[in-house]
C-alpha positions as CSV (number, residue, x, y, z in Angstrom):
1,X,65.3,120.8,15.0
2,X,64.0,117.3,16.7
3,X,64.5,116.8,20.8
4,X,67.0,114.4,20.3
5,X,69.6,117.2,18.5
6,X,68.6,119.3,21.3
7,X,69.4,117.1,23.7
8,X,72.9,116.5,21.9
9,X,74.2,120.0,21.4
10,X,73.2,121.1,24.9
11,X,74.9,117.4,26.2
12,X,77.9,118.2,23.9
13,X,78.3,122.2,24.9
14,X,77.5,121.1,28.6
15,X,80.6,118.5,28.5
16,X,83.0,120.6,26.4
17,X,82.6,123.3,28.8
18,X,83.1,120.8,31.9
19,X,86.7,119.6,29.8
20,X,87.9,123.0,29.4
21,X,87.3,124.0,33.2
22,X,88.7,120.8,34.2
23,X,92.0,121.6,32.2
24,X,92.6,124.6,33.9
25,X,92.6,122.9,37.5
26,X,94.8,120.4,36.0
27,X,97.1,122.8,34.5
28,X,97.4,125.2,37.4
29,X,96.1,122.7,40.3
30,X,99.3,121.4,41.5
31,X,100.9,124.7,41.7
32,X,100.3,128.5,42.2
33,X,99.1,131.1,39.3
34,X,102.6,133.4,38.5
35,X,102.0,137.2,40.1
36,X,101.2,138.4,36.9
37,X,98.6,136.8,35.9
38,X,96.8,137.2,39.5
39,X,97.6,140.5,39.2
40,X,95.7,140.7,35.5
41,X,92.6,138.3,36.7
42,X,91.7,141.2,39.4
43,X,91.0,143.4,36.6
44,X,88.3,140.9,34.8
45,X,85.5,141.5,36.7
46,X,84.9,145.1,36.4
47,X,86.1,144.7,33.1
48,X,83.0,142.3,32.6
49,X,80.3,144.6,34.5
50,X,81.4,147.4,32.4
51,X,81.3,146.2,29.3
52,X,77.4,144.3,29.9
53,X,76.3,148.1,32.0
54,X,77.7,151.2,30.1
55,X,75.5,150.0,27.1
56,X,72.9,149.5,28.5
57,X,72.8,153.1,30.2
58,X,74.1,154.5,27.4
59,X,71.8,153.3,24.9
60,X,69.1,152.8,27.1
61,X,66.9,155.7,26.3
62,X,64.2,156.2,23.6
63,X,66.8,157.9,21.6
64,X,69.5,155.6,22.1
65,X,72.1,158.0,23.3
66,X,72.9,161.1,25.5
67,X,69.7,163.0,25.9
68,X,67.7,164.3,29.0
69,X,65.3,161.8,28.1
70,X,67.7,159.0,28.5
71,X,66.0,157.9,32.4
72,X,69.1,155.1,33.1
73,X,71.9,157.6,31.4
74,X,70.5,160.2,34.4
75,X,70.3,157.3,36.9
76,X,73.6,155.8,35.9
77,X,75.2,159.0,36.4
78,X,73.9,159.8,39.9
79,X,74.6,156.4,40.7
80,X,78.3,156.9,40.0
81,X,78.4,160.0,42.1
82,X,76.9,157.8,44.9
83,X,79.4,155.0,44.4
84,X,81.9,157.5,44.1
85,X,81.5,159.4,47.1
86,X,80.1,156.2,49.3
87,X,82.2,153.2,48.4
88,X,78.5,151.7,49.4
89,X,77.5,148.9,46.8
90,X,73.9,148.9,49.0
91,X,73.5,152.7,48.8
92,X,74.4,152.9,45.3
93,X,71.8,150.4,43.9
94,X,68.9,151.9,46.4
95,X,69.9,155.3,45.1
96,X,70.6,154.5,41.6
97,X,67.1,152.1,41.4
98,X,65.4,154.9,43.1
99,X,66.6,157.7,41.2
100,X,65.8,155.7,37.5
101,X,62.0,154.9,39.3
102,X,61.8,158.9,39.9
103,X,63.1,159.6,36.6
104,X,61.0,157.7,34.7
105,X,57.9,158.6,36.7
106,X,58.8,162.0,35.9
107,X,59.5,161.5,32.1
108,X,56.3,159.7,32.0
C-alpha cells in the first residue's frame, strides 16, 4: 500500500469519525438525553472494562484457562476481594499488581 492511500484511509476514517460525533451533539445538543437512556449509558463503562479484563485474566495463563498456574486469574481474583471489601480503586491496583508480581515470581 503507497503513503498516499495511507494517508487517505486514515484522513477518511479520521473525518467519518469526526461526522458521526458531531451528529450526535447536533441531534441531542439543543435538548436533554430522555431518563432512559442516561440511565442505560451509566452501565457502558463497566460494561466496556469487563469485556477488554475478564479475558485477559481468564485466558491469561500458560494454559489459557482456570489453573493454579494462571498468575493474573489468582491476581484477578484477590483483586476482586480487595475491591470488594475496599471500594479503593488505588488499593485494588497496588494489591492486585502486587499480588500478580508475587505470583509470578513465585511460579517462576
Amino acid at each position: 500500500m503507497s503513503t498516499t492511500a495511507v494517508w487517505t484511509v486514515i484522513v477518511v476514517i479520521g473525518l467519518g469519525t469526526f461526522l458521526l460525533r458531531l451528529s450526535g451533539i447536533h441531534l441531542l445538543g439543543g435538548g436533554s438525553m430522555p431518563e432512559g437512556l442516561m440511565r442505560a449509558l451509566r452501565y457502558v463503562p463497566p460494561a466496556v472494562i469487563t469485556a477488554i479484563v475478564v479475558p485477559a485474566i481468564v485466558y491469561g495463563g500458560p494454559d489459557g484457562g482456570f489453573s493454579l498456574h494462571n498468575a493474573r486469574l489468582l491476581a484477578g481474583v484477590i483483586a476482586a476481594v480487595v475491591a470488594w471489601t475496599t471500594r479503593s480503586v488505588l488499593a485494588t491496583l497496588g494489591l492486585g499488581m502486587g499480588s500478580l508480581w508475587l505470583i509470578e515470581w513465585l511460579l517462576h
